[in-house]
N, C-alpha and C positions, 0 to 999 in steps of 0.2 A: 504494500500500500504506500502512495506517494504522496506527501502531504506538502501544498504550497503556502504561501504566505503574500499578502498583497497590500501594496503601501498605499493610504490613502492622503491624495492632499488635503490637510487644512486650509481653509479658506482664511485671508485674514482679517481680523475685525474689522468692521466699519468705524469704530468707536472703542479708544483704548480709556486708560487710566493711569494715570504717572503720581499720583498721590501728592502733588505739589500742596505747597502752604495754603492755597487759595482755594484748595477742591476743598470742598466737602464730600460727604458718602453717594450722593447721589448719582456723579457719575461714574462710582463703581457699578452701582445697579442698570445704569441704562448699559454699562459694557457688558453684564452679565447676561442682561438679559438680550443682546444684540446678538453674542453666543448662543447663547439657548434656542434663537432662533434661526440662527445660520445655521446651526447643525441639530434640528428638530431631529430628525431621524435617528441620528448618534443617540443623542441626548434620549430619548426613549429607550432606545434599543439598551443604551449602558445602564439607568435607570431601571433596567425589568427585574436585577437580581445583584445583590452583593457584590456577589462575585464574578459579573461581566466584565468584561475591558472597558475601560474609559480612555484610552493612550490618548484616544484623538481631543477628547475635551479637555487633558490636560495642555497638551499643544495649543491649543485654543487659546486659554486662558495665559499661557505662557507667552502666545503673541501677544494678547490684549493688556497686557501690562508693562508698563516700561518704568525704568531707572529704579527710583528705590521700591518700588510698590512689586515690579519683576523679582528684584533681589528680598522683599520679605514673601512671596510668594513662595519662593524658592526653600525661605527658613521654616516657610509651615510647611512642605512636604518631611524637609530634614528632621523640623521638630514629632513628625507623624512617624517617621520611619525610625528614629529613635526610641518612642515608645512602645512601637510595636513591632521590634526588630522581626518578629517570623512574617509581616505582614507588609509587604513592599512593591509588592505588585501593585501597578497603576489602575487598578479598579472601580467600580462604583463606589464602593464602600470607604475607600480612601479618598477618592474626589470628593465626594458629599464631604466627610470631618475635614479634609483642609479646603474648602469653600467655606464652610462653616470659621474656624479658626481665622480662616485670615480677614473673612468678615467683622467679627467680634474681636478680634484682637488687634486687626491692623488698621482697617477702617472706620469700623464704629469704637473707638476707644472706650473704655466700663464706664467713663464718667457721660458719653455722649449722649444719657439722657438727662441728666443734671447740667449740661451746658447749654443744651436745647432748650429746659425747663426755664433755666436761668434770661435766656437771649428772647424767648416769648414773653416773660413777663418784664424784662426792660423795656420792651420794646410797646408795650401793652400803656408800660406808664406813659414814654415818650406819646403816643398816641392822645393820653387824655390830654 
């Protein structure tokens, strides 16, 4: 029996993320979700089970990020594969926790609703 193997291109995002001073989280999300729609199919298919391949949506997201927000993307697969050293394959189940992570950790900073909290209600006063 002969088994092949077939390399798919990722397309590259329409809309990246660089996490500069002046972003805030939102255009992480519109990059995410620019993904999620350029590769609907992927993104399904890898989504049906744990344990599918995701290579390609990591690719994805590895185009869609540049400079330092690339280089922390990079820290949450490392910080993922560190704690789950038997666990390193690029899978659904690893995409999902460092999507997550780098979300909540790199984008949404812990305090990001206390500063949101904070910026609506100054902003609330200035209004009166």
């Amino acid at each position: 029996m002969e088994t092949s193997t077939c390399v798919k291109d990722c397309k590259v995002p329409l809309k990246t993320f660089a996490h500069s001073s002046d972003e805030d989280g939102e255009p992480w999300l519109e990059a995410l979700q620019m993904v999620k729609k350029e590769l609907e199919v992927e993104w399904k298919e890898a989504s049906g089970a744990k344990t599918n391949d995701a290579t390609v949506l990591f690719q994805a997201i590895d185009r869609a990020l540049l400079h330092s927000a690339n280089a922390e993307w990079m820290d949450c697969m490392s910080r993922h594969d560190k704690k789950h050293t038997n666990k390193t394959a690029k899978n659904w189940e690893k995409f999902k926790l460092c999507i997550i992570d780098f979300t909540t950790r790199v984008v949404f900073k812990p305090d990001a609703y206390d500063r949101q909290k904070s910026y609506l209600q100054d902003g609330a006063w200035q209004a009166l």
